[in-house]
C-alpha positions as CSV (number, residue, x, y, z in Angstrom):
1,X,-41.0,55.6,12.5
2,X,-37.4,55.5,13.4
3,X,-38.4,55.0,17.4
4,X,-40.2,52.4,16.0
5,X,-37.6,50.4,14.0
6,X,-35.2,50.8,17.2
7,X,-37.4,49.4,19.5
8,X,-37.6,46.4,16.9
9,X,-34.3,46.1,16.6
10,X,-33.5,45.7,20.2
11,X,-36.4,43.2,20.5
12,X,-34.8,41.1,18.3
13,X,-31.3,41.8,19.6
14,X,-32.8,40.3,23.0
15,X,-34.8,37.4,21.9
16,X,-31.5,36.6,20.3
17,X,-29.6,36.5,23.1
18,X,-31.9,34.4,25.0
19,X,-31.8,31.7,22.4
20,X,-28.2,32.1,22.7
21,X,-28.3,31.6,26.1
22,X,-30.7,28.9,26.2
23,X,-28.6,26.6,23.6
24,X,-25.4,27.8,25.8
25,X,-27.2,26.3,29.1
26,X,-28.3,23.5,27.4
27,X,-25.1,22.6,25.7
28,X,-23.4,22.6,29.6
29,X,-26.2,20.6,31.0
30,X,-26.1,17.4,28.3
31,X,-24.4,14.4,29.8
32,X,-21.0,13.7,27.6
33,X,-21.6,9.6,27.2
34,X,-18.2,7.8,27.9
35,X,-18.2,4.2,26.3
36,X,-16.4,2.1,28.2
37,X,-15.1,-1.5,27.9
38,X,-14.6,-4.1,30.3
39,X,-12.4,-7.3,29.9
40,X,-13.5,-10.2,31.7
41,X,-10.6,-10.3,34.0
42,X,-12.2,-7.1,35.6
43,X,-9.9,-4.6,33.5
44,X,-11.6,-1.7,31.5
45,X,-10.9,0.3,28.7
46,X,-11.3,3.8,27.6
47,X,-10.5,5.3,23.9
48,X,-9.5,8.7,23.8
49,X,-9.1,11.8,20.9
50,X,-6.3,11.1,20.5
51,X,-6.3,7.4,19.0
52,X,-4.6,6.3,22.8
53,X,-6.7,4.4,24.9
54,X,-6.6,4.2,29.1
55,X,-6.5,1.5,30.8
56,X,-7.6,0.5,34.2
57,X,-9.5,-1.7,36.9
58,X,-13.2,-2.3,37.2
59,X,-15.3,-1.2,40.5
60,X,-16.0,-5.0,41.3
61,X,-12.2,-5.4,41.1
62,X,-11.5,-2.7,43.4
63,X,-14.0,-3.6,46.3
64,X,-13.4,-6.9,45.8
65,X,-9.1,-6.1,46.8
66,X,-10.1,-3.9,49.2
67,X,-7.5,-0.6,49.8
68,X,-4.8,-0.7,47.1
69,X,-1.5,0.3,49.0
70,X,0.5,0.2,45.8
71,X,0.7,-0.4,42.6
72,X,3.6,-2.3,39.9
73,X,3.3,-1.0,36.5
74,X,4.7,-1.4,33.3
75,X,7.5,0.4,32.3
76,X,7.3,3.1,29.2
77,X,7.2,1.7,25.9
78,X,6.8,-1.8,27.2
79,X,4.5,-4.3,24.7
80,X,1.4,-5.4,26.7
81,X,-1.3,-7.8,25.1
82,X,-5.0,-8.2,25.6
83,X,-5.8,-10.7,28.4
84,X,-1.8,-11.6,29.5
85,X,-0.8,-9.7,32.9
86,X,0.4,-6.3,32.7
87,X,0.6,-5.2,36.1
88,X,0.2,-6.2,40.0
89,X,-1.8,-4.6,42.6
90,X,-1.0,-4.5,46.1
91,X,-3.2,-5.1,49.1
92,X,-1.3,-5.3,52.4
93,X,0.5,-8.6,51.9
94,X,-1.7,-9.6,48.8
95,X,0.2,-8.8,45.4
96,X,-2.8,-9.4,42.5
97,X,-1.9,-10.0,38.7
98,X,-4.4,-8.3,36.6
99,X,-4.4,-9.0,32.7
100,X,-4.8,-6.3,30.1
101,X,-7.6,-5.6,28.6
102,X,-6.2,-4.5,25.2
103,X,-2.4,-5.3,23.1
104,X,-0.6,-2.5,22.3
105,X,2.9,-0.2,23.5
106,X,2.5,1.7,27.5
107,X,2.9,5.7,26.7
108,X,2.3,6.5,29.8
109,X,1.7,6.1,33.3
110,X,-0.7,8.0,35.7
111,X,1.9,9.6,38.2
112,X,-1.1,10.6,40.1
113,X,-2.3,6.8,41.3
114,X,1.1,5.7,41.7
115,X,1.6,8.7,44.3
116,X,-1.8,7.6,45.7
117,X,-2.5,4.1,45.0
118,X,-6.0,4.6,46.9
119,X,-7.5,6.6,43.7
120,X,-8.1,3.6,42.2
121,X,-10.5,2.5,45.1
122,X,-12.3,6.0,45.0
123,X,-12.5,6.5,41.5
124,X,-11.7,3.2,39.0
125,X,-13.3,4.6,36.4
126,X,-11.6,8.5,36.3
127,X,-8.7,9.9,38.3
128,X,-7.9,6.2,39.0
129,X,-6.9,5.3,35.3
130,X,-3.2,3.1,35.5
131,X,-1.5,3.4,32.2
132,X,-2.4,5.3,28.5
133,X,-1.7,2.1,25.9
134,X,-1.0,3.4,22.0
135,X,-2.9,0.5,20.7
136,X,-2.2,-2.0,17.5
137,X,-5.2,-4.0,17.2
138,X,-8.0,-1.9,18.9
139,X,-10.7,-2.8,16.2
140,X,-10.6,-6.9,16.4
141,X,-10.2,-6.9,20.1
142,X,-13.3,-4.5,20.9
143,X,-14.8,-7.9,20.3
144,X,-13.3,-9.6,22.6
145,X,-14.8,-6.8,25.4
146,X,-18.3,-6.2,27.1
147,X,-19.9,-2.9,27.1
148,X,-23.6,-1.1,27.8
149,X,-26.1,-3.1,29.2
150,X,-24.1,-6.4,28.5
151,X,-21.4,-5.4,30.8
152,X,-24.3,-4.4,33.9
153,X,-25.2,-7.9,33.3
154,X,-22.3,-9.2,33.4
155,X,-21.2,-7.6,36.4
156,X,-24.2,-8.8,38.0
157,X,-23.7,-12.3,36.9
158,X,-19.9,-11.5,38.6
159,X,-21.8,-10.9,41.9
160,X,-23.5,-13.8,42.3
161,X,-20.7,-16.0,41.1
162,X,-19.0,-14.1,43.8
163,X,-21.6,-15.2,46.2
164,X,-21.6,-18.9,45.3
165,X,-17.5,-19.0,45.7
166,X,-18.1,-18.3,49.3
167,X,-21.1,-20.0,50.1
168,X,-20.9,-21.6,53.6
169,X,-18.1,-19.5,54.7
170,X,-18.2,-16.2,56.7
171,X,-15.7,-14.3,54.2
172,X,-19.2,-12.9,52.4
173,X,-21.8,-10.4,54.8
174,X,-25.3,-11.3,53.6
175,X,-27.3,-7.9,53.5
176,X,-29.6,-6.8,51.2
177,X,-28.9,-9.3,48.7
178,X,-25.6,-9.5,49.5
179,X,-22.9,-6.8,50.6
180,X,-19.3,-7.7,49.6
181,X,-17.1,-6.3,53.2
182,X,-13.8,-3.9,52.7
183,X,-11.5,-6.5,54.1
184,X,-12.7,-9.3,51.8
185,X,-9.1,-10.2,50.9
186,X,-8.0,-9.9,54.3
187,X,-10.3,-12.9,55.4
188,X,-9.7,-15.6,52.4
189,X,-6.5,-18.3,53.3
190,X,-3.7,-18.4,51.0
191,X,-5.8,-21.5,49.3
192,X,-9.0,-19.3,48.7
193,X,-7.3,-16.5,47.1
194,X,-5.5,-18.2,45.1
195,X,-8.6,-19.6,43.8
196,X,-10.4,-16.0,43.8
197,X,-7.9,-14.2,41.8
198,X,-7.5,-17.6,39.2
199,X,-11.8,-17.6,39.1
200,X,-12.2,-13.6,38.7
201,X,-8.9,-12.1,37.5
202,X,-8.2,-15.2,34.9
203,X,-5.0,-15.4,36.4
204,X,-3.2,-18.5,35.4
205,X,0.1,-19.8,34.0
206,X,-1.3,-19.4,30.4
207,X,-1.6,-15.5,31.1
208,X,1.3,-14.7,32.4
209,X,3.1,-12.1,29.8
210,X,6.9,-13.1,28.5
């Protein structure tokens, strides 16, 4: 009887453990959804546990630049507000303003992209981040952002419009439905940049930060 009652108990010891196991596999293998929000001046931002929230540039932004040599940032502590330029990005002889997505006080800056600017071309979304902003009016100006499928579809509606700006000029490679080349900045005039960064960045007199 007692053989009996120790086998049991190690059956059940073992089925245990592969439940165990199983919830432990499939607790790694679910996807941890990151909500992201993007400002129509082709900023993003991220909340974090903390109550903080990071702050960087969108993919289209990025391609659309080309290789980001370096990078002006706001100092600590510096007041930033939600669609008035925060920072510059630099593209060979191109300096771009870039507004902010969100208002708040700069906590800190990602030493890692300012040592290598080009981390914000490889990854805009992750190790690419710019600065960690201790929002003051996060709720209300969520609002004022895109996010899920609204923001694919606004980014796709940014392609297009993309397409139309150079229509009948070689600065756009037509491939596929459209393939926007490295050097895209490198090709526009003076004139057509200007007019690039005004159309897609919302960079204007109006958002330029005190």
């Amino acid at each position: 009887m007692s053989a009996i009652l120790a086998l049991a108990t190690i059956i059940v010891l073992m089925v245990v453990g592969l439940i165990r196991h199983s919830s432990h596999r499939a607790t790694i293998a679910s996807p941890v959804i990151v909500k992201r929000y993007i400002h129509p001046g082709h900023t993003w931002v991220r909340e974090t546990e903390d109550g903080d929230v990071l702050v960087g540039i969108d993919d289209f932004a990025q391609s659309l630049i080309g290789t980001i040599d370096g990078l002006v940032l706001p100092r600590l502590l510096r007041r930033v507000e939600q669609g008035k330029v925060a920072w510059k990005v630099r593209h060979g002889s191109r300096a771009v303003p870039m507004v902010c997505p969100v208002s708040g006080r700069v906590v800190e800056k990602n030493g890692m992209v300012m040592a290598h600017p080009a981390l914000v071309n490889s990854s805009p979304y992750g190790d690419g981040w710019l600065i960690r902003v201790r929002p003051s009016r996060l709720p209300a100006q969520l609002h004022n952002l895109i996010t899920g499928k609204s923001a694919q579809q606004w980014l796709d509606g940014a392609r297009a419009q993309l397409a139309r700006f150079f229509s009948g000029t070689p600065a756009l490679m037509y491939q596929d439905g459209g393939v926007i080349l490295t050097d895209l900045a490198d090709r526009c005039s003076a004139e057509e940049w200007e007019k690039l960064v005004s159309e897609f960045f919302l960079v204007d007199e109006n958002t330029k930060q005190d």
